[in-house]
C-alpha atoms as a printed R data frame, in Angstrom:
    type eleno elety resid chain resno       x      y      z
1   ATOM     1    CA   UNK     A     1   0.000  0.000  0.000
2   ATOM     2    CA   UNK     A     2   1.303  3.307 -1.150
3   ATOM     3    CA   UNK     A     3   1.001  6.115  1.826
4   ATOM     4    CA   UNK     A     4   0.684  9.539  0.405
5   ATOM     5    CA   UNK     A     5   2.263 11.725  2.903
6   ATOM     6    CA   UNK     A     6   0.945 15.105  1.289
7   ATOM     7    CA   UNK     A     7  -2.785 13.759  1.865
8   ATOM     8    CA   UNK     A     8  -2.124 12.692  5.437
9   ATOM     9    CA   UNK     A     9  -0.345 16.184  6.307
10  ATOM    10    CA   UNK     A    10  -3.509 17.710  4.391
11  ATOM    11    CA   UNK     A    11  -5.734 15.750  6.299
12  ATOM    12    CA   UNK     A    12  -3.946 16.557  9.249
13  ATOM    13    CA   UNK     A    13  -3.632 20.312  9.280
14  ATOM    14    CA   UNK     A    14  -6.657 21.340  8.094
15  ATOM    15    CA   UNK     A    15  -8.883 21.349 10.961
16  ATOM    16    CA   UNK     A    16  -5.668 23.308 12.654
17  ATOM    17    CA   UNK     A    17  -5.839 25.893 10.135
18  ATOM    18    CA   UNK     A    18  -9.711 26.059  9.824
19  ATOM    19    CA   UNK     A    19  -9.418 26.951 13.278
20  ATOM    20    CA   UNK     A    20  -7.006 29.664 13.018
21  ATOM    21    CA   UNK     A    21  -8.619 31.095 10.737
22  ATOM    22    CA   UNK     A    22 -11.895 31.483 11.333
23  ATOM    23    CA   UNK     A    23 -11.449 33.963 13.814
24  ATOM    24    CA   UNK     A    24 -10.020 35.910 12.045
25  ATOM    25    CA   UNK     A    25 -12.465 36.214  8.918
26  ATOM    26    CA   UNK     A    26 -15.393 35.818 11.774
27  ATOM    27    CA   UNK     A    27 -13.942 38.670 13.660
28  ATOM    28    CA   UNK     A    28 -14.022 41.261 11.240
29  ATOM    29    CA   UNK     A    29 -17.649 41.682 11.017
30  ATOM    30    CA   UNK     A    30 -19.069 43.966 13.815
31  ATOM    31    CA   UNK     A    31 -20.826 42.479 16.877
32  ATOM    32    CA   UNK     A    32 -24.126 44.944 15.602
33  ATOM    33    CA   UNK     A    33 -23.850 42.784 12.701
34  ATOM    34    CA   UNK     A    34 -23.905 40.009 14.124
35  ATOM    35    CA   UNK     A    35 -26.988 39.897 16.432
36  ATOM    36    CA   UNK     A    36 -28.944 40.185 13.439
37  ATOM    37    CA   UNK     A    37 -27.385 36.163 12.013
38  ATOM    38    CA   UNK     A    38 -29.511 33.940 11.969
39  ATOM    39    CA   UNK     A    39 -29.342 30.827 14.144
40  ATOM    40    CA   UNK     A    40 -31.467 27.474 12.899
41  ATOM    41    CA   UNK     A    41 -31.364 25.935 16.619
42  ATOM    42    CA   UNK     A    42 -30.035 26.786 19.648
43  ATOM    43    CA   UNK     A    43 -30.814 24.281 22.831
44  ATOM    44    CA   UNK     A    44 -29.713 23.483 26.236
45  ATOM    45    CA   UNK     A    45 -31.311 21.439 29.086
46  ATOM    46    CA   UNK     A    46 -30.448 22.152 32.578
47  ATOM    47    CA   UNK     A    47 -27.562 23.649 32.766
48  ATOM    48    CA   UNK     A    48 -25.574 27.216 34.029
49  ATOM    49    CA   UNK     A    49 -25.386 29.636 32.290
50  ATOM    50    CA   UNK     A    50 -21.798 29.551 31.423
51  ATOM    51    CA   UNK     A    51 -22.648 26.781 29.082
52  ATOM    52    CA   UNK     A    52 -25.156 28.274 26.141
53  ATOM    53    CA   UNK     A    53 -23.121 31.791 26.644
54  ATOM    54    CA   UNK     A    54 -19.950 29.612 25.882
55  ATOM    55    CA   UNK     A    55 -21.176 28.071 23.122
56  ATOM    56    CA   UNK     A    56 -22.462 30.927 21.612
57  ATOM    57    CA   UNK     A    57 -19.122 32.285 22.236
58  ATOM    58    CA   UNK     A    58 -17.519 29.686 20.107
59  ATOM    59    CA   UNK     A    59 -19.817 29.142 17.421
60  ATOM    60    CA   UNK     A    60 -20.317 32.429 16.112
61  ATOM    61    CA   UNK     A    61 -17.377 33.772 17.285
62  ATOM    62    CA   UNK     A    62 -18.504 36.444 18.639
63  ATOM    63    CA   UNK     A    63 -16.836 38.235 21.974
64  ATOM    64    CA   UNK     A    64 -18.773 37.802 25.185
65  ATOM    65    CA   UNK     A    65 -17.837 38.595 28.750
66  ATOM    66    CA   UNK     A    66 -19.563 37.079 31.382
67  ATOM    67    CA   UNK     A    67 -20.216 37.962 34.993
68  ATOM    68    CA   UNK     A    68 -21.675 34.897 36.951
69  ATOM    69    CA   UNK     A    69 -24.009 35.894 39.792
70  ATOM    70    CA   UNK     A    70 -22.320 35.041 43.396
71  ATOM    71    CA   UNK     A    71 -24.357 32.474 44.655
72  ATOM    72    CA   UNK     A    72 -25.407 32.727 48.421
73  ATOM    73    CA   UNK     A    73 -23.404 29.991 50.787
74  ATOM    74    CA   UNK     A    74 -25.451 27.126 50.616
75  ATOM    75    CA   UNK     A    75 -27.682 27.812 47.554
76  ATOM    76    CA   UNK     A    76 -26.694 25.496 44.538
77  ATOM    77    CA   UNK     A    77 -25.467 27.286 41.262
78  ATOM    78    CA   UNK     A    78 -28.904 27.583 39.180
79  ATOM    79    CA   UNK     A    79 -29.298 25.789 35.921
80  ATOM    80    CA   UNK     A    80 -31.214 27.016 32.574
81  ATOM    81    CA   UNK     A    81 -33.298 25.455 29.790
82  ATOM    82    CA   UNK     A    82 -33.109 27.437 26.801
83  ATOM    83    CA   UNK     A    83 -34.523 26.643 22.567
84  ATOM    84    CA   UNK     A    84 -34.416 28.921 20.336
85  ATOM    85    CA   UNK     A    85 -35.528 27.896 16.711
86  ATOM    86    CA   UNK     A    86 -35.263 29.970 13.670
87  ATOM    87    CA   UNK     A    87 -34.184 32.848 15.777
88  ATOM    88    CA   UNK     A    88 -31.130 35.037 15.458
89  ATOM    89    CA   UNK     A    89 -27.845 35.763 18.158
90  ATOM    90    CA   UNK     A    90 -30.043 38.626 19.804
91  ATOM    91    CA   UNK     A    91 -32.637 36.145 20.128
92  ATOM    92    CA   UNK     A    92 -30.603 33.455 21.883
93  ATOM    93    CA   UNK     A    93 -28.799 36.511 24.146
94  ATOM    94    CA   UNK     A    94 -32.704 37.692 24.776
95  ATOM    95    CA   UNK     A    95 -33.452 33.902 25.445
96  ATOM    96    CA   UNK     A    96 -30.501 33.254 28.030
97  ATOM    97    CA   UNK     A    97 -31.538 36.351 30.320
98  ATOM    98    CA   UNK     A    98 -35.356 35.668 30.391
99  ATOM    99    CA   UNK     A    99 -33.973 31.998 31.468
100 ATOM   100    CA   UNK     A   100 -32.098 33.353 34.243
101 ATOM   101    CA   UNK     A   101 -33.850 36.694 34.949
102 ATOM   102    CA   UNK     A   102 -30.965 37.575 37.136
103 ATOM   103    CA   UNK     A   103 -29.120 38.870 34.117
104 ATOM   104    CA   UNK     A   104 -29.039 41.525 31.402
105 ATOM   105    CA   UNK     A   105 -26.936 42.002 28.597
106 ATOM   106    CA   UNK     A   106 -25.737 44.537 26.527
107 ATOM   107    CA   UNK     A   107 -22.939 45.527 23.767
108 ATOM   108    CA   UNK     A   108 -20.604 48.213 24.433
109 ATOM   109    CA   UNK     A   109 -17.577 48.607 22.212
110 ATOM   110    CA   UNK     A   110 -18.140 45.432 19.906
111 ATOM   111    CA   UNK     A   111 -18.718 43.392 23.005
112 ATOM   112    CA   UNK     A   112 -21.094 41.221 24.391
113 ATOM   113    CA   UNK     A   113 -21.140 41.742 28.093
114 ATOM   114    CA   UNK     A   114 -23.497 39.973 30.363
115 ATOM   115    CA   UNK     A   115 -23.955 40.716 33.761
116 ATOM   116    CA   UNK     A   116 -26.060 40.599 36.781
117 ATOM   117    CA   UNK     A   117 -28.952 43.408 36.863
118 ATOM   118    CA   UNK     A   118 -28.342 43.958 40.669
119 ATOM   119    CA   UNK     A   119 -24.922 45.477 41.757
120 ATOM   120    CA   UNK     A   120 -22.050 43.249 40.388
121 ATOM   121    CA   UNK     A   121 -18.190 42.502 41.595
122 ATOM   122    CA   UNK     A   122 -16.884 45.734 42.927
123 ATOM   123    CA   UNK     A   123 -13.751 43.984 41.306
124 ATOM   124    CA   UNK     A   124 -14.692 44.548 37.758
125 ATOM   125    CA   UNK     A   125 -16.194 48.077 38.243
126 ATOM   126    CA   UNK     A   126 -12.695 49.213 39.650
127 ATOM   127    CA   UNK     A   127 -11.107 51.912 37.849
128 ATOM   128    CA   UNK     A   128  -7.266 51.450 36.656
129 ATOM   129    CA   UNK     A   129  -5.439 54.667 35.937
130 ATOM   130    CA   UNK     A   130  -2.602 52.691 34.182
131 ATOM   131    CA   UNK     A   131  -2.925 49.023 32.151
132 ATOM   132    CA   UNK     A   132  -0.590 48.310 30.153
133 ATOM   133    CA   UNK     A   133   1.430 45.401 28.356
134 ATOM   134    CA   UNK     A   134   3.715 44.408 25.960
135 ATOM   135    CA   UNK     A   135   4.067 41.923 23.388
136 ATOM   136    CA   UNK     A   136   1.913 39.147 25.936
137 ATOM   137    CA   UNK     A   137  -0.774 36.588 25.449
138 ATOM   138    CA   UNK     A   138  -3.879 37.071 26.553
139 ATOM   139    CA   UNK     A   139  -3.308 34.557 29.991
140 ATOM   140    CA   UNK     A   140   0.004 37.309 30.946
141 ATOM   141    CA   UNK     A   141  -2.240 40.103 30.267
142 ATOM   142    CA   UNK     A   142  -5.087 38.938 32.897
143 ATOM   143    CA   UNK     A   143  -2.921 38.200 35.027
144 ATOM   144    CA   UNK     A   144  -1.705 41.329 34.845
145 ATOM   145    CA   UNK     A   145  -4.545 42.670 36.026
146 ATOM   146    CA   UNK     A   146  -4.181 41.675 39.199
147 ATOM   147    CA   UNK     A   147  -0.694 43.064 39.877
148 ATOM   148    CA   UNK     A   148  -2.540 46.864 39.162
149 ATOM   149    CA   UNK     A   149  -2.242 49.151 42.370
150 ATOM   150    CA   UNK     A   150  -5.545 49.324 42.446
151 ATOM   151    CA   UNK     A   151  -6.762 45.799 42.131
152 ATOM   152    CA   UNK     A   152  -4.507 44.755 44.942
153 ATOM   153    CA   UNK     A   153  -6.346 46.856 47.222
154 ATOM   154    CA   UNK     A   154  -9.797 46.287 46.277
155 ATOM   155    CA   UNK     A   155  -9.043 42.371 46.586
156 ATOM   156    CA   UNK     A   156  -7.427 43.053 50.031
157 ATOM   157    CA   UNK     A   157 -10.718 45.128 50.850
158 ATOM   158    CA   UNK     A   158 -12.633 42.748 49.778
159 ATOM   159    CA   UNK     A   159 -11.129 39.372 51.559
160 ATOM   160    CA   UNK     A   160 -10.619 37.313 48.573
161 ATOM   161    CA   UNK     A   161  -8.177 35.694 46.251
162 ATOM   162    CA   UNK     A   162  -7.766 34.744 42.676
163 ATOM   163    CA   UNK     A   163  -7.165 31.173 41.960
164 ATOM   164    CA   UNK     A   164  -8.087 29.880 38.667
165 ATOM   165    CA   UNK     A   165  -9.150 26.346 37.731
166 ATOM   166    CA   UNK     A   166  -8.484 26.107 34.656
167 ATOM   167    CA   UNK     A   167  -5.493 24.163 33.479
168 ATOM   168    CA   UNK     A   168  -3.698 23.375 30.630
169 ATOM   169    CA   UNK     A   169  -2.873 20.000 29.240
170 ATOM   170    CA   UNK     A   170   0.311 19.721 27.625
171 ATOM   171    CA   UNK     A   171  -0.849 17.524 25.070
172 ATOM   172    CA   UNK     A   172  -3.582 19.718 23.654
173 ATOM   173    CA   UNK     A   173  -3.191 22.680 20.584
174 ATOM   174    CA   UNK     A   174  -3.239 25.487 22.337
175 ATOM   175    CA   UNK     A   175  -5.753 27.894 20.703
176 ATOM   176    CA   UNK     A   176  -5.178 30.298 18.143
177 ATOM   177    CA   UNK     A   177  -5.707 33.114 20.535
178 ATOM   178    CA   UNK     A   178  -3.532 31.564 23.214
179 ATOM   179    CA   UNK     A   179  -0.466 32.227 21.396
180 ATOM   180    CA   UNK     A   180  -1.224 35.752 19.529
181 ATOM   181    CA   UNK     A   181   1.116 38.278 21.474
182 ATOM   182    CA   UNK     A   182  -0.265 41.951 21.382
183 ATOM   183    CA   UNK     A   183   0.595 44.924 23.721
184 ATOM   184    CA   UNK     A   184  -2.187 47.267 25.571
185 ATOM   185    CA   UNK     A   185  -1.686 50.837 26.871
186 ATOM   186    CA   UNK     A   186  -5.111 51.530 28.719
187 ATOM   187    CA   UNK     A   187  -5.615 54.323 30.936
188 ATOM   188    CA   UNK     A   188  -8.667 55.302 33.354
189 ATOM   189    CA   UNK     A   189 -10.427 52.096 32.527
190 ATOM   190    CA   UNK     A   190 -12.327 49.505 34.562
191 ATOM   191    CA   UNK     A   191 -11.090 45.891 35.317
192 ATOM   192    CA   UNK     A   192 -14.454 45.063 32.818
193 ATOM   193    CA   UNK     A   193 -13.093 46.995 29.917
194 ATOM   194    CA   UNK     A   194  -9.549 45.581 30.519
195 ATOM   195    CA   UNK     A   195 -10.845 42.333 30.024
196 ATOM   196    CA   UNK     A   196 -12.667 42.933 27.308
197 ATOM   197    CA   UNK     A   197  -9.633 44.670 25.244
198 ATOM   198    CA   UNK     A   198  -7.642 41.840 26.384
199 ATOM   199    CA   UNK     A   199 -10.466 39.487 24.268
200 ATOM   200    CA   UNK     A   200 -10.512 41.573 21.276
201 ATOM   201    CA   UNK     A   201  -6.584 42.074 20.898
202 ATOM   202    CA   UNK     A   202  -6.256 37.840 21.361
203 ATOM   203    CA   UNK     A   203  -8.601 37.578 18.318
204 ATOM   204    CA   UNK     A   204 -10.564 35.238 21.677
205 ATOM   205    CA   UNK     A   205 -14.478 35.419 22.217
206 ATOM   206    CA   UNK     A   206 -15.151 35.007 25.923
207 ATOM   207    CA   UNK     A   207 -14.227 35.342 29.408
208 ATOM   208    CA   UNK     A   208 -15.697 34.948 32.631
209 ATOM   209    CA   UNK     A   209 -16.105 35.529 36.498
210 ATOM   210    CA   UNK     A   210 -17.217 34.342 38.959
211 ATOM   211    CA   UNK     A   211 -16.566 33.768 42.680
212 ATOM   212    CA   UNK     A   212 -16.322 30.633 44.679
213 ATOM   213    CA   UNK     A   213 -15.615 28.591 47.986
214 ATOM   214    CA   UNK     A   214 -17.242 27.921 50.997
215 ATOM   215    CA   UNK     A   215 -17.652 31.754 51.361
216 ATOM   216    CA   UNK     A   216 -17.220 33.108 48.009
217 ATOM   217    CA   UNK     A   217 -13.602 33.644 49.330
218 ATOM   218    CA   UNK     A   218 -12.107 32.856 45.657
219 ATOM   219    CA   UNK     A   219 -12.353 34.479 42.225
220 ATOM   220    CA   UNK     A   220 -11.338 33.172 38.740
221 ATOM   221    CA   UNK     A   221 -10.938 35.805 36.180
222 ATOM   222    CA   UNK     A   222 -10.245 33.474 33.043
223 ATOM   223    CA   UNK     A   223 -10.050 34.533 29.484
């Protein structure tokens, strides 16, 4: 049998590439724009929230920052049913708050942001007179964040600590926006617009946070 090593690299790279670049042709049409696609079906049973908004995120590549409500010590995180057929992005962004009623959303600079509709983190609404970074992914740049004068103190004021669950498996691709190096030079912003400059400069579509632990004591800012 006769192995054809240009097929099998073919074969091979093209879901790497199709990857890549997608963002990038996806990304270049405003978020306005967007809300008005049209989406065939959009379901989830059961779950949070962080689930449909994620995979909205990914599918239509389009940039969404998420604020998960702190959950009280001892309630359980609440879970969503959602279906949206023959609808459009707005629809399934209009479908996702009337699910979870504790949530509004809005778009503000070519971003998605969602949010709760009663005050938020006093985290994200902190204003940074200086952000900025050089030549850094977008995981360097959050954490970034948290080295700001500012942040420090509100996260000492506030009795909590960032520790992030998310890790990285050495034998996975890392994404296209994992690796794209960009620099920043913000001033007078919040810790919610930092992260959502951080999203558009990766070329990434989502972040989130959300608080956790016994007593809310941690936070995970991921992008």
């Amino acid at each position: 049998m006769v192995i054809n090593l240009k097929r099998i690299v073919f074969f091979l790279l093209t879901p790497i590439l199709t990857c890549m670049l997608a963002p990038i042709c996806f990304g270049q049409v405003p978020v306005r724009e967007k809300l008005g696609w049209k989406v065939s079906f959009f379901e989830f049973a059961d779950v949070p929230i962080t689930t449909p908004v994620r995979r909205l995120a990914d599918m239509y590549y389009i940039p969404i920052g998420l604020e998960v409500v702190t959950e009280k010590k001892g309630e359980r995180t609440k879970r969503i049913s959602i279906k949206v057929e023959e609808g459009t992005i707005r629809d399934v962004l209009d479908a996702i708050v009337q699910a979870d009623p504790r949530y509004k959303w809005e778009e503000v600079n070519d971003v998605i942001n969602i949010f709760p509709k009663e005050a938020g983190s006093p985290l994200l609404e902190t204003v940074v007179s200086h952000f900025q970074v050089d030549q850094v992914n977008k995981v360097i740049a959050s954490s970034a964040i948290s080295e700001t004068p500012e942040v420090k103190k509100k996260i000492k004021e506030m009795g909590i600590s960032r520790a992030e669950l998310i890790a990285l498996s050495m034998w996975n691709i890392p994404p296209p926006d994992f690796v794209v190096r960009f620099s920043l030079n913000l001033y007078n912003v919040t810790v919610r617009r930092i992260l959502n400059e951080i999203m558009k400069a990766a070329g990434s579509n989502y972040w989130v946070f959300y608080r956790y632990g016994d007593n809310n004591e941690f936070f995970s800012m991921s992008i």
